[in-house]
C-alpha positions in Angstrom: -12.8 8.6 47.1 -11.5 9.4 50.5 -11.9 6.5 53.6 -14.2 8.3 55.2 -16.4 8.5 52.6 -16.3 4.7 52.0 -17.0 4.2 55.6 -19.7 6.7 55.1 -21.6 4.5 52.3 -21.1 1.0 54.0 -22.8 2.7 56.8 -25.6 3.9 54.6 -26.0 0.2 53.0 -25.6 -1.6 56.7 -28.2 0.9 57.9 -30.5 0.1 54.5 -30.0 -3.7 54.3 -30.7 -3.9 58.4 -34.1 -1.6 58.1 -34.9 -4.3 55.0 -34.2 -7.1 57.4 -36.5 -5.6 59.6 -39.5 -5.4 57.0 -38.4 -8.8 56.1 -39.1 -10.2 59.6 -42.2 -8.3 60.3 -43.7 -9.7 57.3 -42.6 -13.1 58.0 -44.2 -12.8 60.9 -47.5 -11.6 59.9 -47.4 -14.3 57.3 -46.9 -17.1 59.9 -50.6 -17.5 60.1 -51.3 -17.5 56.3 -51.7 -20.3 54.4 -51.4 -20.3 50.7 -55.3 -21.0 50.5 -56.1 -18.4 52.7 -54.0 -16.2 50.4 -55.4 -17.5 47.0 -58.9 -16.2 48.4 -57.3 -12.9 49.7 -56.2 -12.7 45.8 -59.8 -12.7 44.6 -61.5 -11.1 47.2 -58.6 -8.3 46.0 -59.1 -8.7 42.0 -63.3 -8.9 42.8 -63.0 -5.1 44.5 -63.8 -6.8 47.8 -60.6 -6.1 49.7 -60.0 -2.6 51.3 -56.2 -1.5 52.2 -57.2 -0.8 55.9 -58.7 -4.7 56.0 -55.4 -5.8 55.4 -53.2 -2.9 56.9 -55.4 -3.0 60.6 -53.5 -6.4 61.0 -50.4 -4.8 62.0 -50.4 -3.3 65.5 -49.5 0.3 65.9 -46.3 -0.1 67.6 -45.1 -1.8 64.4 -46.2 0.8 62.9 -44.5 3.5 64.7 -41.3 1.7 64.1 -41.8 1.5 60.5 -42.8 5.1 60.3 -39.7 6.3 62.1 -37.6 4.3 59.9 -39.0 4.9 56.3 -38.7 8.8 57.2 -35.2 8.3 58.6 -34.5 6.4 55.2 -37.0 7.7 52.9 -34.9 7.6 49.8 -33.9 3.9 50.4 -37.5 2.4 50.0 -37.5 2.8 46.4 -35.3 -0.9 47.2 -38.7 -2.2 48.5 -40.6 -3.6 45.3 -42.7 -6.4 45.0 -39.3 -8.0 43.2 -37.8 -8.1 46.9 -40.6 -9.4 48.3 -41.1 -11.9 46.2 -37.6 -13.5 46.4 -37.7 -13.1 50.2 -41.2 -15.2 50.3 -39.0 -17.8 47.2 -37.0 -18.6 50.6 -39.2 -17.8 53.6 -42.5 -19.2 52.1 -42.1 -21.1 48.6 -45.8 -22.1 49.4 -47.6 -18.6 49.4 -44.8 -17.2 46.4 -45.8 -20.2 44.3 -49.8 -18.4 44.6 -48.4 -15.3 43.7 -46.9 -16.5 40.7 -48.8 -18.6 39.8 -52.6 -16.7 40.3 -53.2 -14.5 37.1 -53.5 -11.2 39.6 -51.0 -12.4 42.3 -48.0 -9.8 41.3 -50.4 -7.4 40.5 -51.7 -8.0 44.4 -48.6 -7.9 45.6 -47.6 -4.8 44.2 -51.3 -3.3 45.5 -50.1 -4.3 49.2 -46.6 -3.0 48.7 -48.2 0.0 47.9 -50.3 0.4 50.0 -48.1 0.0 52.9 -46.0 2.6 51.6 -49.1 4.9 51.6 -49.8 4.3 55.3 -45.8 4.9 56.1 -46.1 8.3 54.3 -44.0 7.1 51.2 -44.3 8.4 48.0 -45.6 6.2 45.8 -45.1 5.8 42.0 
């Protein structure tokens, strides 16, 4: 493998792991608010069919949205990295308190990956 070429794939994976870091923040910051009660009834208003993607998704301003737009098409193959598993160990360190409802709430991964998703779906991703 030539030099360039390496140079060529840590670019790739700085570019990835930054627009990661950038998810990572946003969601920390829409999170700032939440508390893990809040969260656990977000959860069952979710597993009753009482939740609706655009209830959750209409948090998020537009701007944010443009910027994540213009990055998952700019690195559209890389979001297959963004999977509930991610998430999950991100809120492990950022927010113990609201993983620890995920884990521990019958539905909560099952949630999580319905939010993933569905923020995938309003990027324009494919989903699986």
């Amino acid at each position: 493998m030539s030099v360039k070429t390496v140079l060529k794939n840590i670019g790739v994976e700085l570019t990835v792991e930054a627009s990661l870091h950038f998810v990572r923040r946003i969601l920390l910051k829409k999170l700032e608010a939440v508390t893990p009660q809040t969260l656990y009834e977000t959860i069952k208003r979710w597993d009753r069919g009482e939740l609706k993607e655009e209830e959750v998704l209409g948090s998020v301003d537009e701007q944010t949205w443009s910027i994540a737009k213009r990055l998952s098409q700019r690195f559209s193959k890389y979001l297959k990295y963004l999977t509930p598993e991610l998430v999950l160990r991100w809120l492990r360190r950022d927010r113990p308190d609201l993983a620890s409802i995920i884990l521990n709430h019958p539905k909560g991964i099952q949630f999580l990956a319905w939010l993933l998703n569905a923020v995938l779906r309003r990027l324009g991703a494919v989903v699986s």
